[in-house]
C-alpha positions as CSV (number, residue, x, y, z in Angstrom):
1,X,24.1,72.1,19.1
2,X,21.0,71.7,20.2
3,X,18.2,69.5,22.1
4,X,16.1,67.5,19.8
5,X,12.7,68.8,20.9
6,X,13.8,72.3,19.4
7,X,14.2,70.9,16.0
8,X,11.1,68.2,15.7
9,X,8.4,70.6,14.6
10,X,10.8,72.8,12.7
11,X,12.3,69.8,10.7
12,X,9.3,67.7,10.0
13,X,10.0,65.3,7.0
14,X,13.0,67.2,5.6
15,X,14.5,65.7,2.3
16,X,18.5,65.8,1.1
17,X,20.1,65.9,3.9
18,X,22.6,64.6,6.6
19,X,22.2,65.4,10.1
20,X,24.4,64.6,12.8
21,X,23.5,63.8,16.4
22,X,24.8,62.5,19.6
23,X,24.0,60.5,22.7
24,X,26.0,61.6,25.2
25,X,24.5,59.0,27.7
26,X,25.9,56.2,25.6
27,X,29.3,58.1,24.4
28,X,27.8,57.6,21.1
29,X,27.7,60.0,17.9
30,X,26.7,59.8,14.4
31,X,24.9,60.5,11.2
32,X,21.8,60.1,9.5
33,X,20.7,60.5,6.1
34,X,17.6,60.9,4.4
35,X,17.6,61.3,0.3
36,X,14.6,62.0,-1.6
37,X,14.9,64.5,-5.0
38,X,18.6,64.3,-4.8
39,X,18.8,60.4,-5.0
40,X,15.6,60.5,-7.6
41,X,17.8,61.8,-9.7
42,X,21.0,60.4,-9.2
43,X,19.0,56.9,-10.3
44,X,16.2,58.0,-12.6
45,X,18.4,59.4,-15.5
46,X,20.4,55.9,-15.8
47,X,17.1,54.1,-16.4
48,X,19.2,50.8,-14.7
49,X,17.4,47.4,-13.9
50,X,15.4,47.5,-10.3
51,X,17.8,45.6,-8.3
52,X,20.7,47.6,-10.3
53,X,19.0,50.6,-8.6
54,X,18.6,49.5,-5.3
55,X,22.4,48.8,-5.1
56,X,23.2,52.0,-6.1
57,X,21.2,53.9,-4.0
58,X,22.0,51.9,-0.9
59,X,25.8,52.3,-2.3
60,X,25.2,56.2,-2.3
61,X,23.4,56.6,1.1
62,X,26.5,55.0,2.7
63,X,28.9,56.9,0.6
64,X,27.0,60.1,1.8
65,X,27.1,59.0,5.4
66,X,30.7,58.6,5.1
67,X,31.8,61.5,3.3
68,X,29.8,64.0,4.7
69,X,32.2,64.3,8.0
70,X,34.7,66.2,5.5
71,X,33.2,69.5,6.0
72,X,34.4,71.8,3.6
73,X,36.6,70.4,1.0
74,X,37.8,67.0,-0.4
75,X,36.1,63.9,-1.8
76,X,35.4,60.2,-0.9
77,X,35.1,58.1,-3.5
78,X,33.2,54.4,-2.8
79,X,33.8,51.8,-5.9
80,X,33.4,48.4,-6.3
81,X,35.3,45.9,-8.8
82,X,34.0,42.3,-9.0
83,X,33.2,39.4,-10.7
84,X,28.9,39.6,-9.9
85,X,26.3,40.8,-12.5
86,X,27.2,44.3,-11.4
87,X,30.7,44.7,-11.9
88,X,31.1,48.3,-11.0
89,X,29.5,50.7,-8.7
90,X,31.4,53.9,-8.3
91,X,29.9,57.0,-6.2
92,X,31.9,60.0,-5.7
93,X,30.7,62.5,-2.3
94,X,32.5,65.9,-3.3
95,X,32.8,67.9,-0.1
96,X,30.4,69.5,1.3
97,X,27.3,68.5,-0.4
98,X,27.4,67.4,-4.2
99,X,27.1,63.3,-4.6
100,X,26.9,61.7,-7.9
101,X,27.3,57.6,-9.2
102,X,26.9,55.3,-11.7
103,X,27.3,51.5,-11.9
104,X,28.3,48.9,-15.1
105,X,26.5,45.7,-15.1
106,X,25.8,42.8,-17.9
107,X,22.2,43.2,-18.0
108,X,22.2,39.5,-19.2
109,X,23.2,38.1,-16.3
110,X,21.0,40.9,-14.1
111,X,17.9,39.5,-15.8
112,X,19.2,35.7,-15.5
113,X,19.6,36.4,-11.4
114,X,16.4,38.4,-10.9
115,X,13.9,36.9,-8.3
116,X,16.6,34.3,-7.3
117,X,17.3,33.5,-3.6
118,X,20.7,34.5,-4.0
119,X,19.8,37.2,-6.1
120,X,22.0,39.6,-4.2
121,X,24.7,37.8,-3.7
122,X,25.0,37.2,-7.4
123,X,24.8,41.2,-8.4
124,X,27.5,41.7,-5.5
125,X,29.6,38.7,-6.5
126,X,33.6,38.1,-5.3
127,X,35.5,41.1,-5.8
128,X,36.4,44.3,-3.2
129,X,35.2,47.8,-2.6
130,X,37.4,50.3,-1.8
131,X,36.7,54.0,0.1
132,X,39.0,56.2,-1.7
133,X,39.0,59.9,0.9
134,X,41.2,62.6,-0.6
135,X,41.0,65.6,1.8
136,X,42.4,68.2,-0.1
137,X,45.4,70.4,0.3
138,X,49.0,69.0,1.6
139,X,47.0,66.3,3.2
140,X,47.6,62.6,1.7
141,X,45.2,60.3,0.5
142,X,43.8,57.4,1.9
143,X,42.3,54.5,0.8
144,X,41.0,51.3,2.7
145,X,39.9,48.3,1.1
146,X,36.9,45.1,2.2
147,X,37.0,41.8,0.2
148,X,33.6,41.3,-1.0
149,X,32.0,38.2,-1.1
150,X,28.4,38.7,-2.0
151,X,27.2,40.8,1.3
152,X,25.4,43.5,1.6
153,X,26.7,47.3,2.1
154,X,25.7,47.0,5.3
155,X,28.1,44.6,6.4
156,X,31.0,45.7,4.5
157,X,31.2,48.7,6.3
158,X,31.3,47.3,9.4
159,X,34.3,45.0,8.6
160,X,35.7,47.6,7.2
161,X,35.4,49.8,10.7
162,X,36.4,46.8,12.7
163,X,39.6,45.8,10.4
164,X,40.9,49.3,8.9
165,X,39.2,52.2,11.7
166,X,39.0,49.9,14.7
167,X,35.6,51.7,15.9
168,X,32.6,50.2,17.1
169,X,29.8,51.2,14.3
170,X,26.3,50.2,13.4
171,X,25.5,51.0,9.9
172,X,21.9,50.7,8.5
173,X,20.8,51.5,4.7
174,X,16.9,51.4,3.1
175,X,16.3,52.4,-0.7
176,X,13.0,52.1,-2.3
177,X,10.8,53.3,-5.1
178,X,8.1,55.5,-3.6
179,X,5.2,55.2,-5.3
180,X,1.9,57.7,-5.8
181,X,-0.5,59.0,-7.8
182,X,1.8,61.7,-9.8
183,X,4.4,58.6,-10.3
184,X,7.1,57.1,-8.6
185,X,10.2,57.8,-6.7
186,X,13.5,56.5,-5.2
187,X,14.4,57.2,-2.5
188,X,17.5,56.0,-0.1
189,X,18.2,56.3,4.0
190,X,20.9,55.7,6.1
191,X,21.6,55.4,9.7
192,X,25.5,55.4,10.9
193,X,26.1,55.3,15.1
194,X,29.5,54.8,16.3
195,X,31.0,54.5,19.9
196,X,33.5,57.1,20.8
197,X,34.1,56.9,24.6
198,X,36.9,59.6,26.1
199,X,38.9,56.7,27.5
200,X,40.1,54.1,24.5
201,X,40.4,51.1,26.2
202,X,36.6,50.6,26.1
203,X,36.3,51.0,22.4
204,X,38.3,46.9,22.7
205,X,37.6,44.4,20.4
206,X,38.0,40.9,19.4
207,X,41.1,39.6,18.0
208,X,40.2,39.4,14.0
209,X,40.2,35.8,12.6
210,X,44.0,35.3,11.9
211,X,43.1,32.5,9.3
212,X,46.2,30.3,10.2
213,X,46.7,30.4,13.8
214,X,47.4,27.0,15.2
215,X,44.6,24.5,16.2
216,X,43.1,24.7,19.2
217,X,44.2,28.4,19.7
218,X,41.1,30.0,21.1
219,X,40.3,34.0,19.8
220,X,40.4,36.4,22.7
221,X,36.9,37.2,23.9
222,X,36.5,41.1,24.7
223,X,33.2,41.6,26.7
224,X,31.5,44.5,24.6
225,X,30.7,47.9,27.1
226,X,27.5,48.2,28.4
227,X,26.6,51.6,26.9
228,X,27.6,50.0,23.2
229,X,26.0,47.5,23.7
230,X,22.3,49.2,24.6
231,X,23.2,51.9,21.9
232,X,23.5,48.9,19.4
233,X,20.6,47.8,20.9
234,X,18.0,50.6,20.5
235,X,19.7,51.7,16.9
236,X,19.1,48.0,15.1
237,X,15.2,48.5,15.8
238,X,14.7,51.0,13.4
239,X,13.0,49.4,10.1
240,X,13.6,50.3,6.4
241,X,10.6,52.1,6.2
242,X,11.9,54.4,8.8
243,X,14.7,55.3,7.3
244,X,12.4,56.1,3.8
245,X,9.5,57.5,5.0
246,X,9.0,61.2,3.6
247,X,6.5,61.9,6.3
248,X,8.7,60.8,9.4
249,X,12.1,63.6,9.8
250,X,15.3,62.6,11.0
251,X,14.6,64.2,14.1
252,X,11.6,62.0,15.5
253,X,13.2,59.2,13.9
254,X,15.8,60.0,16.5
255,X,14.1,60.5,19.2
256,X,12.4,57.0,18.4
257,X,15.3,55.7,19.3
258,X,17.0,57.7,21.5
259,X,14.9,59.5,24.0
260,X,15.2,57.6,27.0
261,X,19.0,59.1,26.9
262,X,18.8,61.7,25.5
263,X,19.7,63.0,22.2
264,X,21.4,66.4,20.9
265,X,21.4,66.7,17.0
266,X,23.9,69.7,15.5
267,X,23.4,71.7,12.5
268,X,22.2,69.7,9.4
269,X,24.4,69.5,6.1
270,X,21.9,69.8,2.8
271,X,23.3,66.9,-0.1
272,X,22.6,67.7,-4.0
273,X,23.2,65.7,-7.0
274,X,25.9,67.3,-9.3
275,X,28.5,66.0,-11.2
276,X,32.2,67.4,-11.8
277,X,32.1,67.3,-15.3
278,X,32.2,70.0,-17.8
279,X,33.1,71.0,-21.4
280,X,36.3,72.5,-20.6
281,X,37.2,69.1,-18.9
282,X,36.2,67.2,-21.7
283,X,38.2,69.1,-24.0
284,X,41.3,68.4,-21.8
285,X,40.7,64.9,-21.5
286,X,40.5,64.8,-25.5
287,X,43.6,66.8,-26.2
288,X,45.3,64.3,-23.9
289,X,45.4,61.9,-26.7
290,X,47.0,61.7,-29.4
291,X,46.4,62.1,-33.1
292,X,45.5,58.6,-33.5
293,X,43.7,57.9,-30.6
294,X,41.4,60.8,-31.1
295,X,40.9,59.5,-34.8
296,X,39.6,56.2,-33.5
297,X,36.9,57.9,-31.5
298,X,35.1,59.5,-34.7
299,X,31.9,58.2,-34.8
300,X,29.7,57.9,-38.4
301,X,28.9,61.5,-38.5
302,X,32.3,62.8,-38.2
303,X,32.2,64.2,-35.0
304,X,33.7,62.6,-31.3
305,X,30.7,61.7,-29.0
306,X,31.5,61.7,-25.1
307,X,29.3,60.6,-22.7
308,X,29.7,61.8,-19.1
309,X,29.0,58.1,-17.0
310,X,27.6,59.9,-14.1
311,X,25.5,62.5,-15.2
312,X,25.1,61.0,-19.0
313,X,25.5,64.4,-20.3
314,X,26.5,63.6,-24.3
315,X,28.6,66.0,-25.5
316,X,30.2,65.9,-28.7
317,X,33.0,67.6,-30.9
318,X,34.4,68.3,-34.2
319,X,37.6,66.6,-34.1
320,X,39.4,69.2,-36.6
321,X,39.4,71.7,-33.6
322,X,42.1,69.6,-31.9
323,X,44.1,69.1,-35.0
324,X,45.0,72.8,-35.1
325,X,46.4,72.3,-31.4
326,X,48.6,69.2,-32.4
């Protein structure tokens, strides 16, 4: 741990990676993240749609900023199931450093929605996302679950800190196409801050919206602290291009925001894009089926074509190597 002065010249406009910080001041901690090569090709290889794009990078920079506190081992898995134009975004944070994701869509009803007012809302569409954290060894898994109705990343993460972690957060998320004169770019940034004061009581919240309760029933009114409410405060006026600017590190992006408290950032955690797939897992995933099965999958030149959905490594097979197994 160390102050932030140490690391601003050091640090300047450092790519793929997730640093986190705190504000002791404020009893507030948390993360930021700032992709650049690693999310450039997490989204480049699909070749998706613009919008397609931006969801997915905005869906990986929180998935990033979420999994990254498993520090050496596990995964956390964000997916989304709904009714929208997008139908599916699944990203997958392997512990500590390797994210990947790819989402389905109908690419009729993407281009029928483009440049609509309620564009987003009708990728998104009615459905749920689910965080999915499996943190390896004897531990169990765990998996919470926001309805979605069309909102943004953004605010699905905080309802989903507020119903299922109880914790006062502030999530932001930017993704854009960079563009200059050797071509263009995505990139994606994310800003997580959470209130963690030693004594719990303070961390109180509003009653959630019961649905039923009786009429006239007022909610309980919980009078936010002070110190959460000026770390909210100075942490919602940093803009998009903040969060994306390769010339601007997480550091003086920090102290931005921060440095009439005083902020400490710790050691920062580097993020790649890699996929989990491989040809000895494909060829257990084949001999999985049976006879049959495997049968229906050969394709017009005889041989069994798999496609990896993240990584959209093709690989493909002669299907009388798994007859000899059978």
């Amino acid at each position: 741990m160390s102050s932030i002065e140490a690391h601003m010249a050091l640090n300047e406009g450092r790519d793929d990676v997730v640093l986190p910080f705190s504000v002791e001041a404020l009893d507030v901690r948390g993360r930021i993240v700032r992709l650049g090569a690693a999310i450039d090709q997490v989204l480049a290889r699909h070749h998706y749609p613009a919008s397609v794009t931006r969801l997915l990078g905005e869906a990986a920079a929180l998935t990033v900023l979420l999994g990254s506190v498993l520090k050496t081992e596990g995964r956390f898995q964000l997916q989304t199931r709904t009714d929208g134009a997008v139908e599916m975004i699944v990203v997958d944070f392997d512990a500590p450093d390797k994210v990947r994701a790819f989402a389905r869509f109908d690419a009729d009803k993407v281009a029928a929605v483009a440049g609509r007012t309620d564009e987003h809302e009708a990728l998104i569409g009615k459905g749920h996302l689910a965080f999915t954290i499996e943190q390896g060894g004897s531990m169990s898994r765990y998996q919470g679950l926001v309805s979605l109705n069309g909102q943004r990343f953004e605010e699905a993460a905080h309802e989903y800190f507020r119903q299922s972690e109880q914790i006062p957060t502030l999530v932001r998320l930017a993704v854009a196409e960079n563009l200059t004169s050797a071509g263009s770019n995505w990139r994606a940034g994310g800003l997580l801050v959470q209130f963690l004061p030693e004594a719990p009581e303070r961390m109180r919240l509003g009653d959630l919206d019961p649905g039923d309760a009786p009429e006239g029933v007022v909610p309980q009114d919980v009078a936010e602290d002070d110190a959460w409410a000026e770390a909210k405060a100075l942490a919602s006026t940093v803009e998009d291009h903040e969060l994306i600017d390769p010339t601007l590190s997480s550091e003086r992006l920090l102290y931005r925001l921060f440095h009439e408290r005083g902020v400490r950032v710790f050691e920062a955690q580097e993020v790649r894009d890699a996929c989990r797939c491989s040809d000895e897992r494909v060829r257990g995933m084949l001999r999985s089926f049976s006879v049959k099965e495997r049968t229906d999958m050969v394709g017009d030149d005889g041989r069994i074509g798999v496609t990896c959905e993240f990584c959209s490594t093709h690989r493909d097979y002669d299907p009388s190597e798994f007859a000899v197994e059978d």
